[in-house]
PDB file of N, CA, C and O in Angstrom:
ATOM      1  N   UNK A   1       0.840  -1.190   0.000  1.00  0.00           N
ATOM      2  CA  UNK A   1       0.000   0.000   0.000  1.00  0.00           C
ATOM      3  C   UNK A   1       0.874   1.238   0.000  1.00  0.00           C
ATOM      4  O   UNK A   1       1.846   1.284   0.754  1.00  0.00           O
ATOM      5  N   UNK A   2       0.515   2.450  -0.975  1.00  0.00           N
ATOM      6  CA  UNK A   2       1.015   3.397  -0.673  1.00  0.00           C
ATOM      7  C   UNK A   2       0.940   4.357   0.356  1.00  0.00           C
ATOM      8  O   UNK A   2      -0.090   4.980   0.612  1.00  0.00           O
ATOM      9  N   UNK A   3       2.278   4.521   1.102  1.00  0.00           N
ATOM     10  CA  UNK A   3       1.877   5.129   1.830  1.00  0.00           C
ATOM     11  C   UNK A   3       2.608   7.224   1.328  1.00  0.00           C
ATOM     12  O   UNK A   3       3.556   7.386   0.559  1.00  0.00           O
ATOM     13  N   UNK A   4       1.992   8.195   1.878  1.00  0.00           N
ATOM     14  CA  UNK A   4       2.462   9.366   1.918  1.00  0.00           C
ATOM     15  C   UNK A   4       4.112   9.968   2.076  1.00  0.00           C
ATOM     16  O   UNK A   4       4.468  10.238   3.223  1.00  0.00           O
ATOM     17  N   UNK A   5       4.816  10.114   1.275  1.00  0.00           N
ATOM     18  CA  UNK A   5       6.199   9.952   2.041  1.00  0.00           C
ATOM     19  C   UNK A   5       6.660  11.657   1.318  1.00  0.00           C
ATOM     20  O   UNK A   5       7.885  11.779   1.311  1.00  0.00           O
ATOM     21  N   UNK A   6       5.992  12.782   0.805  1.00  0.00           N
ATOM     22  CA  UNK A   6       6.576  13.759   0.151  1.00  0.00           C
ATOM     23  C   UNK A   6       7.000  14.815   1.405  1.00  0.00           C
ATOM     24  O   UNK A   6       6.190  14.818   2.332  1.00  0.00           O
ATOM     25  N   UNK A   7       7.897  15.504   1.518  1.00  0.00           N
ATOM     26  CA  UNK A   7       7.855  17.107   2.225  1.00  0.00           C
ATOM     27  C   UNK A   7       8.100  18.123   1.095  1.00  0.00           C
ATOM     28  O   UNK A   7       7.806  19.317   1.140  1.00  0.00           O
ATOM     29  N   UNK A   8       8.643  17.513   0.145  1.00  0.00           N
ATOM     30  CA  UNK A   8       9.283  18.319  -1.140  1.00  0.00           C
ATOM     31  C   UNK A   8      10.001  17.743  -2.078  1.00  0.00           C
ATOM     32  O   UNK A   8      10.060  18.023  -3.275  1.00  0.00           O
ATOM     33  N   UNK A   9      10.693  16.697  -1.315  1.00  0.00           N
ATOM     34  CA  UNK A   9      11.371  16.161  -2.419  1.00  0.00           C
ATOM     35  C   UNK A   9      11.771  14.757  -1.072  1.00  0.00           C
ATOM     36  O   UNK A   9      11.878  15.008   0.128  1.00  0.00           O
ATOM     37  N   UNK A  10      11.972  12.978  -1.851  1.00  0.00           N
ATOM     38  CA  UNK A  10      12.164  12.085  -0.791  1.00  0.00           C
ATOM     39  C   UNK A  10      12.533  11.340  -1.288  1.00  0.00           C
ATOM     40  O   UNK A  10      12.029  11.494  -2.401  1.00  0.00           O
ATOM     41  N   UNK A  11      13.434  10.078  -1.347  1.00  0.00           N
ATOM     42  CA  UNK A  11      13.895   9.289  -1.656  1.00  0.00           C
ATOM     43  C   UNK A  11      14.241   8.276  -1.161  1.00  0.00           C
ATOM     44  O   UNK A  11      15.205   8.492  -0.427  1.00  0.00           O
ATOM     45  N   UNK A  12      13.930   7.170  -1.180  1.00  0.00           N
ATOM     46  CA  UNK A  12      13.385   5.551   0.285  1.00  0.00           C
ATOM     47  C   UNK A  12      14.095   4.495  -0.538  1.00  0.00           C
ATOM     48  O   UNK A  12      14.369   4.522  -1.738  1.00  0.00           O
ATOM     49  N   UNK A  13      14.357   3.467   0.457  1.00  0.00           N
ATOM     50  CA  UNK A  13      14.199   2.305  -0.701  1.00  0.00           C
ATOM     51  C   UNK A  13      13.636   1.465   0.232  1.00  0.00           C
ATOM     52  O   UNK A  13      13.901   1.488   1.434  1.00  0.00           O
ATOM     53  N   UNK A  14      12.940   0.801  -0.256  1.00  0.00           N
ATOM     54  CA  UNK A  14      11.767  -0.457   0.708  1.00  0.00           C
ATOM     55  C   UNK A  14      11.809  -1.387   0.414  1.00  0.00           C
ATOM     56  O   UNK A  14      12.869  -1.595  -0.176  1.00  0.00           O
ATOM     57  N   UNK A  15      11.265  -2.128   0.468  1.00  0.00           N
ATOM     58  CA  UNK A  15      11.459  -3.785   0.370  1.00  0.00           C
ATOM     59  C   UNK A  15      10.464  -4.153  -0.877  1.00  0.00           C
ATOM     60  O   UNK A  15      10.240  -5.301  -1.262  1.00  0.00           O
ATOM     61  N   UNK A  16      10.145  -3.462  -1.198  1.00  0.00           N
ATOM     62  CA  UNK A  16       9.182  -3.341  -2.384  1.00  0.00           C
ATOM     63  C   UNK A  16       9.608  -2.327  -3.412  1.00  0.00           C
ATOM     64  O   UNK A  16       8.889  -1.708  -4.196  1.00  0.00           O
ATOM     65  N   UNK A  17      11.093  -2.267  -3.238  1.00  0.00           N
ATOM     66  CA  UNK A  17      11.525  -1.150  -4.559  1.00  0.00           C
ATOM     67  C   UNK A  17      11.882   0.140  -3.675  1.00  0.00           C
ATOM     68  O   UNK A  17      11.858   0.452  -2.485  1.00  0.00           O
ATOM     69  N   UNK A  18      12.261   0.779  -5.028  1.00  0.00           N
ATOM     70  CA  UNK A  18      12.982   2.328  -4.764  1.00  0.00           C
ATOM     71  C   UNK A  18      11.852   3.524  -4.664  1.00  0.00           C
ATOM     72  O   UNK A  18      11.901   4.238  -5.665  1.00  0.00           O
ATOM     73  N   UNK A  19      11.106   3.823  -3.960  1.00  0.00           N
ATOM     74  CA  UNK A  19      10.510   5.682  -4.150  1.00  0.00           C
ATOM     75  C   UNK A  19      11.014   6.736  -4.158  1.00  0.00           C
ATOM     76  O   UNK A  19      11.546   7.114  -3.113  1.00  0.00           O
ATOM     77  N   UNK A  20      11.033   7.606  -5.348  1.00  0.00           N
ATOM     78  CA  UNK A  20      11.055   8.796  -5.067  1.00  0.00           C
ATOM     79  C   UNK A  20       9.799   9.656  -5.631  1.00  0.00           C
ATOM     80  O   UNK A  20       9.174   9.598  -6.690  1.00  0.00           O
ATOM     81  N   UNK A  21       9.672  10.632  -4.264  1.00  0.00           N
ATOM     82  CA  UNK A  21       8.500  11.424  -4.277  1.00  0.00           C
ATOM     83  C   UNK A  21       9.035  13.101  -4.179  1.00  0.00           C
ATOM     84  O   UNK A  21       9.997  13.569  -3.570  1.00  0.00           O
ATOM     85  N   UNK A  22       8.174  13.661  -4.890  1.00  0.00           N
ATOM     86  CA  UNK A  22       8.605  15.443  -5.126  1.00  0.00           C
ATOM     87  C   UNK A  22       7.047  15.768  -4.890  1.00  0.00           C
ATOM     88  O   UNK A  22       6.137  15.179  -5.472  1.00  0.00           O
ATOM     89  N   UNK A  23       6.912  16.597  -4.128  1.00  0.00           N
ATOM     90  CA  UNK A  23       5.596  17.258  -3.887  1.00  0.00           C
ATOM     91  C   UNK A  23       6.136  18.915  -3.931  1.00  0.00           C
ATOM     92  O   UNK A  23       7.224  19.488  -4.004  1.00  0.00           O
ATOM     93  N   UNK A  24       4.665  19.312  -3.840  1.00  0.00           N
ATOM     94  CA  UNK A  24       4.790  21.071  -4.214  1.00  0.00           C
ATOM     95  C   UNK A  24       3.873  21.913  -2.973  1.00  0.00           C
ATOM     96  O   UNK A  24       3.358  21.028  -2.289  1.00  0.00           O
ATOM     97  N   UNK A  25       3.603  22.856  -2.601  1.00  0.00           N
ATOM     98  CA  UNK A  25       2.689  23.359  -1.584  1.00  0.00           C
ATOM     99  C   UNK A  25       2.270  24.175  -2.209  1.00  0.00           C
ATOM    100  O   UNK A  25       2.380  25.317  -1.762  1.00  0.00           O
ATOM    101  N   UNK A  26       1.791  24.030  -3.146  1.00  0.00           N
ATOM    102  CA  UNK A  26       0.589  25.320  -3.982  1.00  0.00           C
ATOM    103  C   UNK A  26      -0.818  24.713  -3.853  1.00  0.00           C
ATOM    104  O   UNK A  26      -1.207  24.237  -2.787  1.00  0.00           O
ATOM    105  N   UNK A  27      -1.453  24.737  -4.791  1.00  0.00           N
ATOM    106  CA  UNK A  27      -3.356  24.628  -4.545  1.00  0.00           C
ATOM    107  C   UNK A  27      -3.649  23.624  -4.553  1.00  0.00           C
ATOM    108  O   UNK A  27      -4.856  23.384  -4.608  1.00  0.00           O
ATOM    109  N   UNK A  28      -2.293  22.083  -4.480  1.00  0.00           N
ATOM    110  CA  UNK A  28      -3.007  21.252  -4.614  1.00  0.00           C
ATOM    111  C   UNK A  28      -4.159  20.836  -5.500  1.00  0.00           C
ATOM    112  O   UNK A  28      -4.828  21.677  -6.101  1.00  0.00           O
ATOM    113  N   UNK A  29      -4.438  19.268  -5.598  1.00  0.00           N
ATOM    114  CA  UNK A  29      -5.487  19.236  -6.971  1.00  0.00           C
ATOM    115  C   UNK A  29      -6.748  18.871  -6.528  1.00  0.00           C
ATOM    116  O   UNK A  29      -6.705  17.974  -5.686  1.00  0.00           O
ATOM    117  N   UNK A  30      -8.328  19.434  -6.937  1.00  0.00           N
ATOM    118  CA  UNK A  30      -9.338  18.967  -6.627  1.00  0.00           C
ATOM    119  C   UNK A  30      -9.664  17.901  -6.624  1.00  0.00           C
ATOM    120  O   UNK A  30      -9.275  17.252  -7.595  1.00  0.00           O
ATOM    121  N   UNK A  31     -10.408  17.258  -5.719  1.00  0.00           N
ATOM    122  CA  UNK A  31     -11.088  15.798  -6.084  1.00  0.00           C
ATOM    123  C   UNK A  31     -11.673  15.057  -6.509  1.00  0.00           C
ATOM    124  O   UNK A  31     -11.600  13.828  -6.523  1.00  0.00           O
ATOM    125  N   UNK A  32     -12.583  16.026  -7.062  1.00  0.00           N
ATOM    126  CA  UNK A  32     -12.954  15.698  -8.520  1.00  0.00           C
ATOM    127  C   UNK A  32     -12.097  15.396  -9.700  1.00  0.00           C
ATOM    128  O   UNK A  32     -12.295  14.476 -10.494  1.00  0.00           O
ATOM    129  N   UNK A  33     -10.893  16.468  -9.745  1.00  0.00           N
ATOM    130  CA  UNK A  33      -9.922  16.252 -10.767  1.00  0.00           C
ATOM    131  C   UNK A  33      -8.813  15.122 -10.542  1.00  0.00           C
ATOM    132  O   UNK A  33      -8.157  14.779 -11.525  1.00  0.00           O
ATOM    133  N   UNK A  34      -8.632  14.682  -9.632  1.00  0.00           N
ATOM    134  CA  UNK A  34      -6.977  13.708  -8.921  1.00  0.00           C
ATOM    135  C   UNK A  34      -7.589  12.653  -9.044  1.00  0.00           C
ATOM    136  O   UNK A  34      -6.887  11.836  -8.448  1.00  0.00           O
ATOM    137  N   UNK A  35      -9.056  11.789  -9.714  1.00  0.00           N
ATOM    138  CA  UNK A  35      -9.291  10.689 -10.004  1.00  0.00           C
ATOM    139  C   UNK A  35      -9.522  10.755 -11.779  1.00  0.00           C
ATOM    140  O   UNK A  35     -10.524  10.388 -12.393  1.00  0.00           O
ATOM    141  N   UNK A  36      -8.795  11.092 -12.101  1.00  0.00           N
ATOM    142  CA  UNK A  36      -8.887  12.046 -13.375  1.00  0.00           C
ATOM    143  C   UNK A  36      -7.794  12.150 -14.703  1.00  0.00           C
ATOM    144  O   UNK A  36      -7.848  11.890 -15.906  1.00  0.00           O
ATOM    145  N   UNK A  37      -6.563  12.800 -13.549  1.00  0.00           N
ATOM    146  CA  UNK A  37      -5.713  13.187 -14.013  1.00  0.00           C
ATOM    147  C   UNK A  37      -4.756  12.124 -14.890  1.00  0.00           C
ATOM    148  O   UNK A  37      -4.245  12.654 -15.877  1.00  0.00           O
ATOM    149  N   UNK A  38      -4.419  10.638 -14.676  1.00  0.00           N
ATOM    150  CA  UNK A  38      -3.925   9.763 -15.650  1.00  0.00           C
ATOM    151  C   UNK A  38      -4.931   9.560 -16.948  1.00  0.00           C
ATOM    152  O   UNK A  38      -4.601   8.599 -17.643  1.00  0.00           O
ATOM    153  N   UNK A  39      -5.965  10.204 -17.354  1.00  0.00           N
ATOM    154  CA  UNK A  39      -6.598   9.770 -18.482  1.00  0.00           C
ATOM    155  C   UNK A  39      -6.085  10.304 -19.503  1.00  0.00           C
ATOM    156  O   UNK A  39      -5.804  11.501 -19.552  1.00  0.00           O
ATOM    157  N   UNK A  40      -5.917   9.567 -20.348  1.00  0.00           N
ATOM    158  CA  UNK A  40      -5.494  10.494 -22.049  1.00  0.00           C
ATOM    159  C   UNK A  40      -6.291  11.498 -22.123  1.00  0.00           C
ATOM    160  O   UNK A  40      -7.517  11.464 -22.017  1.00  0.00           O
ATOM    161  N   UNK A  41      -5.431  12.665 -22.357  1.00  0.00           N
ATOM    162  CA  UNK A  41      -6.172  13.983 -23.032  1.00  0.00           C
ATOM    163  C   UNK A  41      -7.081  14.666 -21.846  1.00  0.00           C
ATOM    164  O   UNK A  41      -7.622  15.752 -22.050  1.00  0.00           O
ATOM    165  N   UNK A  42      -7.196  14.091 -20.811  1.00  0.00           N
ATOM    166  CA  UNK A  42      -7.770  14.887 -20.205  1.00  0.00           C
ATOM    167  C   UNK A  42      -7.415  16.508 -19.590  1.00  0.00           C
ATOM    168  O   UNK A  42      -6.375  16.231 -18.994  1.00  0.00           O
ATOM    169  N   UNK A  43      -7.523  17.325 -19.464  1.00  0.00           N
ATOM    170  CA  UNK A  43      -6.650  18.794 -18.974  1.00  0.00           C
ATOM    171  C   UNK A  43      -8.013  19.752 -18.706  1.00  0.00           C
ATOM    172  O   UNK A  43      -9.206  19.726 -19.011  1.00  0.00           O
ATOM    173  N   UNK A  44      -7.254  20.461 -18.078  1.00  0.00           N
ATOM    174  CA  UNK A  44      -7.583  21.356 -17.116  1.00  0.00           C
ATOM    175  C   UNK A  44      -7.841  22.939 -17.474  1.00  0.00           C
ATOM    176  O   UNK A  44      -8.658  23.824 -17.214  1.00  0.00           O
ATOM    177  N   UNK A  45      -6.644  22.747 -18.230  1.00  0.00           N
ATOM    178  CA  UNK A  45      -6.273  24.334 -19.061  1.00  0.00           C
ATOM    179  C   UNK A  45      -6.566  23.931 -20.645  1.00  0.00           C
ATOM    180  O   UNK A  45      -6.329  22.858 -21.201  1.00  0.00           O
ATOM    181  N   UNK A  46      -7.196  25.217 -21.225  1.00  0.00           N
ATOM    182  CA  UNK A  46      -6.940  24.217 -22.982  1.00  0.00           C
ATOM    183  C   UNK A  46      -5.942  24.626 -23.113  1.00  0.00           C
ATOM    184  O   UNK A  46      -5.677  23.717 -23.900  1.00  0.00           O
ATOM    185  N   UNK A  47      -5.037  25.191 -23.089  1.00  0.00           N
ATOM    186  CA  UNK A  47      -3.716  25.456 -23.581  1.00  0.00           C
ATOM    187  C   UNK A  47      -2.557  24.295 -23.310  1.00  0.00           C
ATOM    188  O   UNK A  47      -1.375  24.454 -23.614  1.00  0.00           O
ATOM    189  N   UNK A  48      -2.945  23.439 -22.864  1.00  0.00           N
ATOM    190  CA  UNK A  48      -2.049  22.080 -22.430  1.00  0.00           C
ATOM    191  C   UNK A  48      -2.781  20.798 -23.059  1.00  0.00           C
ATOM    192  O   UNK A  48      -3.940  20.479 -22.792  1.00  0.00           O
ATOM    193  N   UNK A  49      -2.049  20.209 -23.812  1.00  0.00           N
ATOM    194  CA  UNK A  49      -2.445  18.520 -24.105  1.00  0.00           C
ATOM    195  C   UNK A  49      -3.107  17.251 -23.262  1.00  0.00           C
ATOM    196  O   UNK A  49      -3.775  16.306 -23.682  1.00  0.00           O
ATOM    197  N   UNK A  50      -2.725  17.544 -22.076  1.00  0.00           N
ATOM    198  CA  UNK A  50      -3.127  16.668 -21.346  1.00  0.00           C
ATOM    199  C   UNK A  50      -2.864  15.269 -21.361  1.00  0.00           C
ATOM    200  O   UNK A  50      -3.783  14.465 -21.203  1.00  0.00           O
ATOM    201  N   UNK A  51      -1.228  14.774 -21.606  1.00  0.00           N
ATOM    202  CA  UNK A  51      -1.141  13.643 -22.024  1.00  0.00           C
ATOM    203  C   UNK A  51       0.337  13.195 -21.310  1.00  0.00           C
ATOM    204  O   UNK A  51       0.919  12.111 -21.292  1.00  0.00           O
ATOM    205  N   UNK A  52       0.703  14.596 -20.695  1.00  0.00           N
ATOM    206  CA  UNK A  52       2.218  14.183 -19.801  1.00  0.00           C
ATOM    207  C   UNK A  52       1.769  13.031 -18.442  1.00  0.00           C
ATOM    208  O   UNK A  52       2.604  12.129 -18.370  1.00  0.00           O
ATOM    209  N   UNK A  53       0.928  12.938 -17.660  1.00  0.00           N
ATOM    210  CA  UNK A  53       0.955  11.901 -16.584  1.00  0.00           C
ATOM    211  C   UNK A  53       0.944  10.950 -17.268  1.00  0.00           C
ATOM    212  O   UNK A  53       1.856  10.129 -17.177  1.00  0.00           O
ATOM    213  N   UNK A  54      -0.500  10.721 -18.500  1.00  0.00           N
ATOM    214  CA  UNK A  54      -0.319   9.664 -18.708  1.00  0.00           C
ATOM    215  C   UNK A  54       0.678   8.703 -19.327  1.00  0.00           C
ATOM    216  O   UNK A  54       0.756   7.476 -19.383  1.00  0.00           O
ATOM    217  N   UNK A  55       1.395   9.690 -19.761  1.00  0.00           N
ATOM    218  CA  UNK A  55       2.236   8.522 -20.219  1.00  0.00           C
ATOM    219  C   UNK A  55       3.623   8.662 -19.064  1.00  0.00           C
ATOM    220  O   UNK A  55       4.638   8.066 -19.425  1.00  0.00           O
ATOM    221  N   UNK A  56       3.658   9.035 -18.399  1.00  0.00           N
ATOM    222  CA  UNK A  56       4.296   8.904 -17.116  1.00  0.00           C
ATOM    223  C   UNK A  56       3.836   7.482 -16.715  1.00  0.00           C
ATOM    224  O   UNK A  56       4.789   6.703 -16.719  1.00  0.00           O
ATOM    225  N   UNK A  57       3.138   7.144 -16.511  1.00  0.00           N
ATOM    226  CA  UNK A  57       1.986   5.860 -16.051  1.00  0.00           C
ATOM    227  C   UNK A  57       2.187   4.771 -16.623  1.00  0.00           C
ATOM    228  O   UNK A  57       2.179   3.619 -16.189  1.00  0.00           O
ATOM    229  N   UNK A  58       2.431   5.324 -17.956  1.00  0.00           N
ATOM    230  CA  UNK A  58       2.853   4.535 -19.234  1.00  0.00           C
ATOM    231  C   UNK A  58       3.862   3.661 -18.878  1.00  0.00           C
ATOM    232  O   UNK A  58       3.832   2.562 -18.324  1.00  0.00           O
ATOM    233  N   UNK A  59       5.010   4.539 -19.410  1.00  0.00           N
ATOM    234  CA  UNK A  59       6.258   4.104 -18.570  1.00  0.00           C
ATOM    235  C   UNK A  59       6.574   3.539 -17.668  1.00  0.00           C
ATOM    236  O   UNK A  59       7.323   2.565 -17.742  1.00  0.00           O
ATOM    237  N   UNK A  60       6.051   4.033 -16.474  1.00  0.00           N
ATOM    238  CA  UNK A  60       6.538   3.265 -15.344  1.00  0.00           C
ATOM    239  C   UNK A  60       5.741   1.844 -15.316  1.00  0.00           C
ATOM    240  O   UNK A  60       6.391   0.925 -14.816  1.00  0.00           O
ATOM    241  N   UNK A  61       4.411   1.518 -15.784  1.00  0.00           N
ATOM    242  CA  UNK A  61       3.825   0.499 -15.814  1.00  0.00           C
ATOM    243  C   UNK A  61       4.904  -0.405 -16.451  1.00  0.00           C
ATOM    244  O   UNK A  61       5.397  -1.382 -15.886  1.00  0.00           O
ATOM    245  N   UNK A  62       5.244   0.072 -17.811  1.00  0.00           N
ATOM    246  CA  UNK A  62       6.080  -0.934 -18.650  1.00  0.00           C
ATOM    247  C   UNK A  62       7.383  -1.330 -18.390  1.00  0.00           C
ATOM    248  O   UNK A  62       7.942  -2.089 -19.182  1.00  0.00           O
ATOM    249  N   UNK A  63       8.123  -0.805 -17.093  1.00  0.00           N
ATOM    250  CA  UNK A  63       9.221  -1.077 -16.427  1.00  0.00           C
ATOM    251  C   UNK A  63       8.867  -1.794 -15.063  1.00  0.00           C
ATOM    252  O   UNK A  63       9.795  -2.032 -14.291  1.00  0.00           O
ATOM    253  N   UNK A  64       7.533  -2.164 -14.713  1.00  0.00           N
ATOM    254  CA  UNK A  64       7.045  -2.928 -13.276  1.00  0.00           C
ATOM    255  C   UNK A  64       7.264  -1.337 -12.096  1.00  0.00           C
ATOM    256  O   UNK A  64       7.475  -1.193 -10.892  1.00  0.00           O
ATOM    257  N   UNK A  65       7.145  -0.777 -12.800  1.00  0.00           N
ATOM    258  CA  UNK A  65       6.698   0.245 -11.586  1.00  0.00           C
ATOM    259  C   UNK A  65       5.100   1.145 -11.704  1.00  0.00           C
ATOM    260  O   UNK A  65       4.037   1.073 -12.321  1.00  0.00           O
ATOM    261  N   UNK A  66       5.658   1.846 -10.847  1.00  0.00           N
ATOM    262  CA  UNK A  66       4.160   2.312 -10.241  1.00  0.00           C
ATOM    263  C   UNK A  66       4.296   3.961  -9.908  1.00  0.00           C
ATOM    264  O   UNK A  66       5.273   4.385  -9.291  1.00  0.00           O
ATOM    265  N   UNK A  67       3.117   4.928 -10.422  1.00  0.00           N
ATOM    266  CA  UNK A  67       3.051   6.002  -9.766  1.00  0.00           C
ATOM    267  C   UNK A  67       2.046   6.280  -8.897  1.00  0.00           C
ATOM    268  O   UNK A  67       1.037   5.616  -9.133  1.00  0.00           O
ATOM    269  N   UNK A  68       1.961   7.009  -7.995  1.00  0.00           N
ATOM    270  CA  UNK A  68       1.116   7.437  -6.979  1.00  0.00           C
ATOM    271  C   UNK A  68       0.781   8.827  -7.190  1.00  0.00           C
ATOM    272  O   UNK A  68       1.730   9.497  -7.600  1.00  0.00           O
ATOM    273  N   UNK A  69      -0.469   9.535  -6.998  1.00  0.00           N
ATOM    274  CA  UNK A  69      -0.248  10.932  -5.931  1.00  0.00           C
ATOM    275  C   UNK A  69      -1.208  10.590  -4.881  1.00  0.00           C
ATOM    276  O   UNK A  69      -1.847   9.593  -4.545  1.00  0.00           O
ATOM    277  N   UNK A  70      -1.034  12.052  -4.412  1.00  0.00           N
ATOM    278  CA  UNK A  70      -1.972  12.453  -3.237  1.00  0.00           C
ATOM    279  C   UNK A  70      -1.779  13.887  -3.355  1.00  0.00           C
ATOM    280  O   UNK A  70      -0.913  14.452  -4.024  1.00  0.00           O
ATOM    281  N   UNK A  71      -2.988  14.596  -2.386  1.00  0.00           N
ATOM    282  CA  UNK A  71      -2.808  15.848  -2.563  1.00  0.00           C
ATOM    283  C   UNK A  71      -3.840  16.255  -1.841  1.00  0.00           C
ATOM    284  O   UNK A  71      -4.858  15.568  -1.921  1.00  0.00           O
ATOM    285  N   UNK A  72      -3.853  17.306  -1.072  1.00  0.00           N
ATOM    286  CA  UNK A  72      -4.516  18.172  -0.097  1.00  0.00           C
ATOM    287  C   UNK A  72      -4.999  19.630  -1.045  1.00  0.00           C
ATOM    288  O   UNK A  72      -4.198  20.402  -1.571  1.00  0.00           O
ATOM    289  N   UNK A  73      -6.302  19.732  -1.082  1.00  0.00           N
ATOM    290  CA  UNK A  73      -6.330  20.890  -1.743  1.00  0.00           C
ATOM    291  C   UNK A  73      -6.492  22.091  -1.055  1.00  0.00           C
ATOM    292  O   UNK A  73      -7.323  22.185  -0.152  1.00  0.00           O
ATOM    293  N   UNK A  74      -5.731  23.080  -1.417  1.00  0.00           N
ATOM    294  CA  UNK A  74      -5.685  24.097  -0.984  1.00  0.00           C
ATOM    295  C   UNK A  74      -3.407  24.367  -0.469  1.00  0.00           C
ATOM    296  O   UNK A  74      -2.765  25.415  -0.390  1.00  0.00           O
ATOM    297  N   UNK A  75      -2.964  22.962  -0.271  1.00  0.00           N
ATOM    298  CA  UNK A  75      -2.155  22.767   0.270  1.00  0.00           C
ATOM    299  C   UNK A  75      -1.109  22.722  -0.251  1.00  0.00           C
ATOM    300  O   UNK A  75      -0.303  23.611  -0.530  1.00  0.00           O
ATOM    301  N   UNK A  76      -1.097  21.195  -0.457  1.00  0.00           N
ATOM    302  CA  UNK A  76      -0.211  20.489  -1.444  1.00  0.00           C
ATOM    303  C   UNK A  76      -0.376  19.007  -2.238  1.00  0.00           C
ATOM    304  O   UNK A  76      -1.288  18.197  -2.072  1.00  0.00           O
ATOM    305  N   UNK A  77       0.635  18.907  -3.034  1.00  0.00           N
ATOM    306  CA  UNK A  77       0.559  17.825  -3.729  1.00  0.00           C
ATOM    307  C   UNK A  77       1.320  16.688  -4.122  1.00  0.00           C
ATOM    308  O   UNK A  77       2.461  17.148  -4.170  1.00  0.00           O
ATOM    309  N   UNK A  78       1.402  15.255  -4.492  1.00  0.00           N
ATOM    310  CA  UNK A  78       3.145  14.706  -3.988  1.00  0.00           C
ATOM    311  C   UNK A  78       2.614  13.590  -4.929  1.00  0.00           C
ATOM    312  O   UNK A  78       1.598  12.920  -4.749  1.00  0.00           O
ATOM    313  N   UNK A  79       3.501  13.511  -5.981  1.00  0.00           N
ATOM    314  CA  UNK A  79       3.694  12.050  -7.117  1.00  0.00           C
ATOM    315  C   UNK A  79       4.974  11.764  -6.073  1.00  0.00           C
ATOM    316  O   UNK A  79       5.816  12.418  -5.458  1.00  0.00           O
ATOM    317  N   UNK A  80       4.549  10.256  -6.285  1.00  0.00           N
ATOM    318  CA  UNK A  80       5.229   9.276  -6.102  1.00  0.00           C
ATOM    319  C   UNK A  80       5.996   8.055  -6.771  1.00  0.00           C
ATOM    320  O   UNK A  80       5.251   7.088  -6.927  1.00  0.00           O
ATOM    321  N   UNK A  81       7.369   7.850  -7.227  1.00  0.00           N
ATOM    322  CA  UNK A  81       7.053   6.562  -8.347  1.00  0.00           C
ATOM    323  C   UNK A  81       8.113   5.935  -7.702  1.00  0.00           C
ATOM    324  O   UNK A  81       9.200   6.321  -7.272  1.00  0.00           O
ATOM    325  N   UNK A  82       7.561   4.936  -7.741  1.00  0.00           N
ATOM    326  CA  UNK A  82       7.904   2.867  -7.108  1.00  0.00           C
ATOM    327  C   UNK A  82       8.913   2.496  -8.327  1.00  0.00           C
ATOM    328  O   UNK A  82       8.315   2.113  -9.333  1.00  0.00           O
ATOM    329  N   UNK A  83      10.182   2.534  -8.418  1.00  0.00           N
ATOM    330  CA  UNK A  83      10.995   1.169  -9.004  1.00  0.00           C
ATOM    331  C   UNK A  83      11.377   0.346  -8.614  1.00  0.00           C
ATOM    332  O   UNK A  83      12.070   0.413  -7.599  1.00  0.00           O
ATOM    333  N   UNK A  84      11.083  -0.939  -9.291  1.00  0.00           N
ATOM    334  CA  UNK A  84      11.290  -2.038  -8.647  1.00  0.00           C
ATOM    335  C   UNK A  84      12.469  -2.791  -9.486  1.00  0.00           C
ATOM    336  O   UNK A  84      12.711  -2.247 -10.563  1.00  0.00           O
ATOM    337  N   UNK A  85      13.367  -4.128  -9.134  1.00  0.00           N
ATOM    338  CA  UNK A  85      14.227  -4.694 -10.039  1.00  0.00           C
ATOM    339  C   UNK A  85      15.328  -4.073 -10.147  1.00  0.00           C
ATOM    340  O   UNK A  85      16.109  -4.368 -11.052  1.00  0.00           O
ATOM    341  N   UNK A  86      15.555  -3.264  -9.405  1.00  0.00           N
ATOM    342  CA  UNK A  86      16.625  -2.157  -9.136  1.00  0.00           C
ATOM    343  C   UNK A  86      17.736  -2.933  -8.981  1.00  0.00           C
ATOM    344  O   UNK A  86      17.875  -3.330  -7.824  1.00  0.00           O
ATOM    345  N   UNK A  87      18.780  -3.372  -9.943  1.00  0.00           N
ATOM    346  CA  UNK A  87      20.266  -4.355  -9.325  1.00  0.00           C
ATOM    347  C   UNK A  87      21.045  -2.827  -8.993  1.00  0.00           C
ATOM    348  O   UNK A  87      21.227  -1.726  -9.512  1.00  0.00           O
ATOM    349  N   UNK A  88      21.406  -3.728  -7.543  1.00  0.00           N
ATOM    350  CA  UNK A  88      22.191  -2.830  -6.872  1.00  0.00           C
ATOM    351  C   UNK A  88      23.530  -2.961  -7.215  1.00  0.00           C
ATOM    352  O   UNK A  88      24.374  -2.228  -6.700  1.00  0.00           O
TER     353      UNK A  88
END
C-alpha cells in the first residue's frame, strides 16, 4: 500500500523497490480532478495537451513500476514513483 512519504522532495528504498516522491505546496489538486488526471487527453487548461501523466503511467507500468499521488487541496501535492528490479 502506498503510503504518503513527500515534504518536497524524498527518496526511500523499501522492500518493495525504490521511491522517489517530489511534492509542491501550492493549490493542490481537486477531487474531482486527482481521479482524473492519468486519463489520455484529459486537462484542465486548454492550452495544455493533457497527455504528460499519462504517459508517465505509461512508462513506469512498462518497467514494473508504479506512480502514486496524493494531494490536499488548498495545500499540497506529492507524485510518487515505485521502481522495482533495481540491481544494486
Amino acid at each position: 500500500m502506498f503510503r504518503r512519504m513527500c515534504e518536497h522532495y524524498y527518496r526511500k528504498k523499501a522492500h518493495n523497490g525504490y521511491y522517489i516522491s517530489v511534492g509542491d505546496n501550492r493549490a493542490g489538486i481537486l477531487p474531482d480532478v486527482l481521479n482524473k488526471i492519468f486519463i489520455p487527453f484529459f486537462m484542465t487548461e486548454i492550452s495544455r495537451p493533457g497527455i504528460g501523466l499519462n504517459l508517465c503511467e505509461q512508462i513506469m507500468n512498462l518497467h514494473g513500476g508504479d506512480i502514486f499521488v496524493s494531494s490536499v487541496t488548498g495545500k499540497e501535492s506529492c507524485f510518487s514513483l515505485r521502481f522495482v528490479n533495481i540491481k544494486e
